[in-house]
C-alpha positions in Angstrom: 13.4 -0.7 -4.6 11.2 -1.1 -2.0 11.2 1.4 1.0 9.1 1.1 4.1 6.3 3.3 4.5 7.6 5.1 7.9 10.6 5.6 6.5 9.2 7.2 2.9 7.1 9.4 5.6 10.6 10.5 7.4 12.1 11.3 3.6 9.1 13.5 2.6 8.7 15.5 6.1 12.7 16.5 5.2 11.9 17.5 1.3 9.2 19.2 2.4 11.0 21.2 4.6 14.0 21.6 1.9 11.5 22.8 -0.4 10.2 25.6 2.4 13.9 26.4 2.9 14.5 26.7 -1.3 11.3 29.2 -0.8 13.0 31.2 1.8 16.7 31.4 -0.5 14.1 32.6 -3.2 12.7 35.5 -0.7 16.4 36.3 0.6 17.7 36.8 -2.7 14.5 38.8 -4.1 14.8 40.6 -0.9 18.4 41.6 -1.6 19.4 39.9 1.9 23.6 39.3 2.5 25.1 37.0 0.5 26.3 35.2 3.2 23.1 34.8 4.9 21.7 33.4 1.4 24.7 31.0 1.4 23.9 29.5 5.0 20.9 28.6 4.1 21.5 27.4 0.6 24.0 25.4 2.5 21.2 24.3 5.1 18.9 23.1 1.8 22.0 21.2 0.9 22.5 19.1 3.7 18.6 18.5 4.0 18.2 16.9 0.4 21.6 15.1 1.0 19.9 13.7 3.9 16.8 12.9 2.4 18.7 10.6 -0.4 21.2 9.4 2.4 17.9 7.6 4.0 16.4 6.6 1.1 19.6 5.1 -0.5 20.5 3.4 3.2 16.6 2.2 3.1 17.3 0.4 -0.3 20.9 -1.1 1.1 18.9 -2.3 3.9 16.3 -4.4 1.7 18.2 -5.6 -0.7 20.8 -7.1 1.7 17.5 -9.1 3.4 16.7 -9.4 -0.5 20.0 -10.8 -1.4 19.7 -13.4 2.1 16.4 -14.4 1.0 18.2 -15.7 -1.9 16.6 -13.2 -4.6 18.7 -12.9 -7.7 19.1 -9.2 -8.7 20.3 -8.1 -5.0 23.8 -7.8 -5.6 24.0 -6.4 -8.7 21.3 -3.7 -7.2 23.1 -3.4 -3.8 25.7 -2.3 -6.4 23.8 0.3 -8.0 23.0 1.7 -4.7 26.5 1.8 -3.5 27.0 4.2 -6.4 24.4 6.7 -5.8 25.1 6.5 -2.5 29.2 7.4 -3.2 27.6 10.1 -5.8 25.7 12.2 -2.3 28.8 12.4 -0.7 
């Protein structure tokens, strides 16, 4: 699957920041911090990584529809595939 470059770029500034947020759940919990504030942000984590793979899933949709009007073979069947991850997120 190809995904353009700006949009890879957008995809790893948002798992970057998951992964400082996962860092901060880790400090909460070793910090003995509420439950519910541990929660809020383990929710916050989740929506960031569901995010990430929403864009790079929609990326991937995206090219193999030009794929598939470009007349290249595999497109549907992978357009397919994608759907499936892409059902699997939400």
């Amino acid at each position: 699957m190809n995904v353009d470059s700006e949009e890879l770029t957008d995809v790893t500034r948002r798992l970057r920041r998951a992964q400082g947020q996962i860092g901060g759940v880790i400090r909460m919990i070793e910090d003995g911090r509420e439950c519910q504030d541990v929660l809020t942000q383990l929710a916050a984590v989740a929506r960031a990584l569901d995010r990430a793979g929403f864009k790079i899933i929609a990326s991937g949709l995206c090219q193999c529809v030009l794929d598939e009007q470009a007349g290249r073979e595999q497109a549907a069947a992978e357009r397919a595939r994608l759907e499936k991850l892409f059902l699997s997120l939400a």
